[in-house]
C-alpha positions in Angstrom: 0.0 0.0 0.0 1.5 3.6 -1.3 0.5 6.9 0.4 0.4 8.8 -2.6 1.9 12.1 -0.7 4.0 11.8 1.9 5.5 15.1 3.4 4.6 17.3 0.0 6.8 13.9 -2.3 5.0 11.9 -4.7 5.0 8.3 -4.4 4.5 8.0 -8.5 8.5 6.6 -9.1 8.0 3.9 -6.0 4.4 2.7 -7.8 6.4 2.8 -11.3 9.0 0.9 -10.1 6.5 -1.9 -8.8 4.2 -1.7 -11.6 7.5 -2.6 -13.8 8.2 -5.6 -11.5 4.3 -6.6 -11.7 4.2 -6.1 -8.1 0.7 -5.5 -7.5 -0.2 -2.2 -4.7 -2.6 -0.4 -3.9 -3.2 3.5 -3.1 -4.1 5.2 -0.3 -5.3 8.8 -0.6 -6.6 11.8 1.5 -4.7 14.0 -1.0 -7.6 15.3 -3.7 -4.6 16.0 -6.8 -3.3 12.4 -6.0 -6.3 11.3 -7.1 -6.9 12.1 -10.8 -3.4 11.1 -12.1 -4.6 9.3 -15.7 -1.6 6.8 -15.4 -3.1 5.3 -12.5 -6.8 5.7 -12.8 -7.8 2.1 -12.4 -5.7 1.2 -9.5 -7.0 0.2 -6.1 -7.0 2.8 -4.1 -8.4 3.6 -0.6 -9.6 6.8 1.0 -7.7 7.9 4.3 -8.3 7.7 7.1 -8.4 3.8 5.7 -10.7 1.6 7.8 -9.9 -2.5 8.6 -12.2 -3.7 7.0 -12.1 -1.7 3.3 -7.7 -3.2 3.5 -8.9 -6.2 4.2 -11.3 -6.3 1.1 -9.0 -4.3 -0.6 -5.6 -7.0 0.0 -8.0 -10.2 -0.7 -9.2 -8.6 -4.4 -5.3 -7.8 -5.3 -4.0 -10.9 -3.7 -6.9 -12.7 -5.9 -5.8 -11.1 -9.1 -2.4 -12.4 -9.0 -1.4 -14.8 -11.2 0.6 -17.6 -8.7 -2.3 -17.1 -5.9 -2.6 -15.1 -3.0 0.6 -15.0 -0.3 -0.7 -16.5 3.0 -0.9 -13.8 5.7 -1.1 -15.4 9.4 -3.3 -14.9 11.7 -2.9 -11.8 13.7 -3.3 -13.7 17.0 -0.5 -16.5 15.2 2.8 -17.3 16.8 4.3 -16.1 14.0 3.4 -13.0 13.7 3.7 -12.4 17.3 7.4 -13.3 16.8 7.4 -11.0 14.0 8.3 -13.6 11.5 
């Protein structure tokens, strides 16, 4: 997930970057010029302040567009995650 303005710095050169690698990401915007760039008009992108439930929805429809599957994310309450691995 790219904030598309962080401290007055566009995140566009990041988001190329991983659109070349076909690393899929999302947007997230409060910033209203952030949000009519043509390039990336039909990425995901979430409004801020971004709620659990809308990146939750949001990471399951990219994860589900990729081509190899979705990566398995643990369980928040998961050993693993609680030993930050």
């Amino acid at each position: 997930m790219l904030d598309i303005n962080l401290g007055g710095e566009m995140v566009y050169p990041v988001a190329d970057r991983l659109a070349a690698l076909d690393v899929p990401f999302l947007f997230a915007t409060g910033d209203v010029q952030g949000r009519d760039n043509p390039r990336y008009g039909a990425q995901p992108r979430l409004e801020k302040p971004v709620i659990a439930p809308e990146l939750l929805r949001a990471l399951d429809d990219l994860f589900a567009a990729m081509p190899h599957g979705a990566p398995r994310i643990p369980d928040a309450g998961s050993a693993q995650v609680r030993a930050g691995g």
